[in-house]
PLY file of the C-alpha trace (Angstrom):
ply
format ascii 1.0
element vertex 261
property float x
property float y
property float z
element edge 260
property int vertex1
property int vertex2
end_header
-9.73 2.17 29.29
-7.05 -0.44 28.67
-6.69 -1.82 25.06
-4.79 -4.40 23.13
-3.89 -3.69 19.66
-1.63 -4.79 17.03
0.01 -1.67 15.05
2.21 -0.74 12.65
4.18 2.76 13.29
3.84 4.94 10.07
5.74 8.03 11.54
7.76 8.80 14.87
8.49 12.62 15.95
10.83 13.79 18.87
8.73 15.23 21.58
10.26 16.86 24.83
13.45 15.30 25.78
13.20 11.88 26.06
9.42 11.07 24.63
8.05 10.50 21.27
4.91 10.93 19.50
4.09 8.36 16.61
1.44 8.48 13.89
0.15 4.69 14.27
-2.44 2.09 12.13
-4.04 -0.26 14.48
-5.79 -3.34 13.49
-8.90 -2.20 15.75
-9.13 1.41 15.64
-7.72 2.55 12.29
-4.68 5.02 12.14
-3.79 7.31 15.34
-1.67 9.54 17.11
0.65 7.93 20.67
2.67 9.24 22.98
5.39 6.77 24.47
7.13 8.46 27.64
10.93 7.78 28.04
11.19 6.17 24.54
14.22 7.86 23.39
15.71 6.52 26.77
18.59 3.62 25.96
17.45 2.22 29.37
13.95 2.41 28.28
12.47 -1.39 27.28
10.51 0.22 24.29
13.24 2.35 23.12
13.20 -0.09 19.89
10.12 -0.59 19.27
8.43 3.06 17.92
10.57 3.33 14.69
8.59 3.67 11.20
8.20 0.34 9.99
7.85 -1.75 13.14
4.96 -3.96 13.66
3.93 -4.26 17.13
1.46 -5.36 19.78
0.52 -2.56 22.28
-1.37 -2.04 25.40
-2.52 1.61 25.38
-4.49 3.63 27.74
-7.35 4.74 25.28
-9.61 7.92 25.94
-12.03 9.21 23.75
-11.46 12.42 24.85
-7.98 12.74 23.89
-6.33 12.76 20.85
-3.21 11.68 21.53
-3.41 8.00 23.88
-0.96 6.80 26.01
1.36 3.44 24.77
1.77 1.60 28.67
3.38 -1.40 27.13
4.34 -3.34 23.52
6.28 -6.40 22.16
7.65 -6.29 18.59
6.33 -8.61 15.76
8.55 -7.16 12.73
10.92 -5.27 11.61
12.80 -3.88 8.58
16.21 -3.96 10.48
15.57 -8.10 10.70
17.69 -10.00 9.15
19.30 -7.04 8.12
19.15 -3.78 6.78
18.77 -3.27 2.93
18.01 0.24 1.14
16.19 -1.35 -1.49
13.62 -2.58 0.85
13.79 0.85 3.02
12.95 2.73 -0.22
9.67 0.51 -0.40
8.74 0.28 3.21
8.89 4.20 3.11
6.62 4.25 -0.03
4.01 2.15 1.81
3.45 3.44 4.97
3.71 7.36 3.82
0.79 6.57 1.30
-1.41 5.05 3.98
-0.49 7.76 6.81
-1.72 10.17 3.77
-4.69 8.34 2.67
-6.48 7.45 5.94
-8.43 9.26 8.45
-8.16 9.05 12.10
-10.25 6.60 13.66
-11.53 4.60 10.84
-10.78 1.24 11.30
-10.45 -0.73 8.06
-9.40 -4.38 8.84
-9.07 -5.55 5.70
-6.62 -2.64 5.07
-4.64 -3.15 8.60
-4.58 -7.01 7.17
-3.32 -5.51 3.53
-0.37 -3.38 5.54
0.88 -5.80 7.60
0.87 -9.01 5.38
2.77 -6.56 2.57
5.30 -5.75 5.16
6.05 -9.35 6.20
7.13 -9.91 2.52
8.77 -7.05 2.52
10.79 -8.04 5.70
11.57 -12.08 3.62
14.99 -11.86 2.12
14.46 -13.62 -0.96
11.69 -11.28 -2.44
11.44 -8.76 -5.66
10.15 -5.64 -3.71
9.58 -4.37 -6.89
6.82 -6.66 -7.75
5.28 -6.45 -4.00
5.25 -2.94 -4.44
2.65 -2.51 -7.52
1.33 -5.37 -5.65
-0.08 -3.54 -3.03
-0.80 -0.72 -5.05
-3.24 -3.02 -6.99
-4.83 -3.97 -3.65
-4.62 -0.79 -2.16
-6.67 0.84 -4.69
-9.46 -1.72 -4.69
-9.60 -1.63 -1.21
-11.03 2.22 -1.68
-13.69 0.73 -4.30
-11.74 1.72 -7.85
-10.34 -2.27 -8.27
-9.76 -2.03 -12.28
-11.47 -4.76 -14.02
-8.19 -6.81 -15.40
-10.07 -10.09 -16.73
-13.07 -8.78 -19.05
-12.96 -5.53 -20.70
-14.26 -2.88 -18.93
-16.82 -1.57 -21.65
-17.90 -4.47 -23.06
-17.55 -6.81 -20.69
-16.18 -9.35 -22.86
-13.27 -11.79 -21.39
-10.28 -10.59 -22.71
-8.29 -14.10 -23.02
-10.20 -15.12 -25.59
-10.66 -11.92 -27.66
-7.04 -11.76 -27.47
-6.90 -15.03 -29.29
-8.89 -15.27 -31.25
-8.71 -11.57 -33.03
-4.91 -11.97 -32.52
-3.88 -9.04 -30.43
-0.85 -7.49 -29.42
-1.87 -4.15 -27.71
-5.03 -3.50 -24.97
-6.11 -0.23 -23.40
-5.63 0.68 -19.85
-8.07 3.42 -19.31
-7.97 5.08 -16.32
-11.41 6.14 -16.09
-13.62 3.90 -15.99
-10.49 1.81 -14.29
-9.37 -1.64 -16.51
-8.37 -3.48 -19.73
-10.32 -2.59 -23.12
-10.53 -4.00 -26.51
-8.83 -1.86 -28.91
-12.78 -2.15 -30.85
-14.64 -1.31 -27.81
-12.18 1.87 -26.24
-13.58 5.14 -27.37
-10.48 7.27 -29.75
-11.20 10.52 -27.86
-10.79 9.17 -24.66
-7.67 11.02 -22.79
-7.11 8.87 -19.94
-6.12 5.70 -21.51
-2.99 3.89 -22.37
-2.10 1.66 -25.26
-0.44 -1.46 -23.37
1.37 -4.97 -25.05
-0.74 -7.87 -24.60
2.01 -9.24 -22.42
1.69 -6.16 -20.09
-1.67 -6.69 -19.21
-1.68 -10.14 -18.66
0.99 -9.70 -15.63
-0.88 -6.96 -14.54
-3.82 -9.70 -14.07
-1.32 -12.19 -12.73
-0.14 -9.95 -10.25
-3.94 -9.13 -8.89
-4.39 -12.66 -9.25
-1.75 -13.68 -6.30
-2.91 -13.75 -2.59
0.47 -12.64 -1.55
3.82 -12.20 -3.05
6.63 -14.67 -2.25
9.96 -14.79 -3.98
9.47 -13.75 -7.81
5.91 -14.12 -8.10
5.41 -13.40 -11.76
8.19 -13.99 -14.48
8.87 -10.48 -15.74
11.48 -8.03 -17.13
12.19 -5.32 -14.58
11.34 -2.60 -17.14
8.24 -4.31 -17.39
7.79 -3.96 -13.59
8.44 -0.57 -14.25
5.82 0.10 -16.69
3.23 -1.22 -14.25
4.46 0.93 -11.96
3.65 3.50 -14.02
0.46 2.55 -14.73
-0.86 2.38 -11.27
0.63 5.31 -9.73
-1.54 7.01 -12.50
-4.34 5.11 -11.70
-3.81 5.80 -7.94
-3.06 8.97 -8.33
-6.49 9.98 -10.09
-8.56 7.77 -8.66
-7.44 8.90 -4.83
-8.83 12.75 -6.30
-12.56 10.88 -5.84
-12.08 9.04 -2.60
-14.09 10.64 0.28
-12.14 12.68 2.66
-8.75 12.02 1.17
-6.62 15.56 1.87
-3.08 16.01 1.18
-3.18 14.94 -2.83
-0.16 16.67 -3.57
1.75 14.93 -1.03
0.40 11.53 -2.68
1.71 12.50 -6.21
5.24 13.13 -4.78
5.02 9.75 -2.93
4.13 7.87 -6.20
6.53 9.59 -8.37
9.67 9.27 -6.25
0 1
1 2
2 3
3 4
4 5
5 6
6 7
7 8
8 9
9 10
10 11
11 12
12 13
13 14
14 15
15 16
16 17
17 18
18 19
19 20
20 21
21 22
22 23
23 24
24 25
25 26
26 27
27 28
28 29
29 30
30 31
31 32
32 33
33 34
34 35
35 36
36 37
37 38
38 39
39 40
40 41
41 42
42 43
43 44
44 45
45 46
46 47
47 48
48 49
49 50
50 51
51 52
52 53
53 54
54 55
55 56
56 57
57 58
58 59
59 60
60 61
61 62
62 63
63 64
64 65
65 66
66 67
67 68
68 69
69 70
70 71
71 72
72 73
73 74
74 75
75 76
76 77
77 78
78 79
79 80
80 81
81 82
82 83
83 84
84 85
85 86
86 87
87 88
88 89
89 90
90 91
91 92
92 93
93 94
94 95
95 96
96 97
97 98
98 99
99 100
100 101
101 102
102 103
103 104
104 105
105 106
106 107
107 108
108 109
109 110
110 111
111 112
112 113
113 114
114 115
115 116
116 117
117 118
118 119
119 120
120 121
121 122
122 123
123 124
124 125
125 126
126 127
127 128
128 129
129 130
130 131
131 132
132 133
133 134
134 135
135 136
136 137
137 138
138 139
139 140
140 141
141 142
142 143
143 144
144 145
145 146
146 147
147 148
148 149
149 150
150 151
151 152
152 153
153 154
154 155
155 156
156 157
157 158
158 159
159 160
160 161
161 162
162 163
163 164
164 165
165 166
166 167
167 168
168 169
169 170
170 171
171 172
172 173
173 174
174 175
175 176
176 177
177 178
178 179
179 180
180 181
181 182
182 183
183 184
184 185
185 186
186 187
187 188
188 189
189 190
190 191
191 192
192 193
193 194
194 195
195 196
196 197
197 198
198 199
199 200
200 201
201 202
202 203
203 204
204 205
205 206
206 207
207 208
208 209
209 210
210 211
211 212
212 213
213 214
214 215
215 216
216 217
217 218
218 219
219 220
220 221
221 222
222 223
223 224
224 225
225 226
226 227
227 228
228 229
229 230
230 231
231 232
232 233
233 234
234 235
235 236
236 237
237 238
238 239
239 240
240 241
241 242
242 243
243 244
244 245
245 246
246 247
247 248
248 249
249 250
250 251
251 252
252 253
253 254
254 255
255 256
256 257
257 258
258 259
259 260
């Protein structure tokens, strides 16, 4: 059968002498495995297309029976090499599409998380962004998207909107706990709890701006970048234990190393 996807390559691998085999997400079947013959070949037209970060549209010759199908055609939509090429951004790009390849299962299609990858990666592709900020961005996304989204606007014992607590008892310091995921009261967090983290006021309020943004353009939220960093922190944690409970997630280790490169 003859299919028309969009895709965006997570991994390539050399196979044979000219050929490679890529580890793909698709926006209709979820994340798999293609062959593209003659792709190391200069001469080839797709020679430029199969490298980890591309986003493409592909026609592929699609059969259940096999697990690796066959790329017959494809046109570029993105890349990281456009404009130009900037480590900064390759250290991100590599962050993103490693955690997906090991967080997703073959043949699962997830729109709303093919939509998630790509629209991260055409920010990440805009010159005049803070990758930083897209980065614990889509972690915040990410992690939702698998059912844990932490609640950032009420706290997440009580219930009781934070805003105004904060003002009116005149805080400077919320929770994070990790589990159950959000923002607490300093009155309402349990002291034994482990897996929580005392947080300024400040902190968690870009934390909710951040969730609060559709997509990040330019510098989306007004913040230090050691602030950046500490929410960084805080949701590779998050991610990190929360990924432990998501059905058929292997490879865990692998994820830890990811988030604390």
């Amino acid at each position: 059968m003859i299919v028309k996807t969009r895709a965006v390559i997570l991994r390539e691998i050399k196979y044979r002498d000219q050929s490679k085999i890529c580890s793909i997400y698709t926006r209709d079947f979820g994340k798999m495995s293609v062959i593209i013959k003659g792709a190391r070949n200069p001469k080839n037209r797709l020679s430029s297309l199969f490298n980890a970060g591309n986003v493409v549209d592909l026609v592929l010759y699609k059969k259940s029976s096999r697990d690796i199908q066959l790329v017959s055609d494809g046109n570029l939509v993105l890349s990281p090499m456009v404009p130009e090429p900037d480590l900064e951004r390759f250290a991100i790009l590599y962050r993103i599409i490693d955690f997906v390849r090991h967080t997703t299962q073959n043949d699962e299609k997830n729109l709303p998380l093919f939509t998630l990858l790509a629209g991260t990666l055409e920010q990440l592709y805009q010159t005049d962004l803070n990758f930083e900020q897209l980065y614990a961005w889509f972690l915040l996304r990410f992690v939702s998207l698998l059912g844990f989204q932490p609640s950032l606007r009420r706290c997440v014992f009580s219930g009781e909107e934070l805003l105004p607590a904060i003002k009116a008892l005149n805080l400077t310091e919320l929770y994070f706990v990790m589990n159950p995921g959000g923002l607490a009261l300093p009155s309402s967090a349990d002291p034994g709890m482990a897996k929580k983290r005392l947080i300024p006021v400040r902190l968690a309020m870009l934390m909710s701006a951040l969730a609060a943004i559709r997509l990040p353009s330019g510098d989306s939220i007004k913040a230090d970048p050691s602030e950046i960093e500490m929410i960084w922190n805080l949701l590779q944690e998050y991610c990190s234990l929360h990924l432990e409970h998501a059905r058929g997630r292997k490879n865990l280790t692998i994820i830890s190393q990811i988030l604390l490169k």
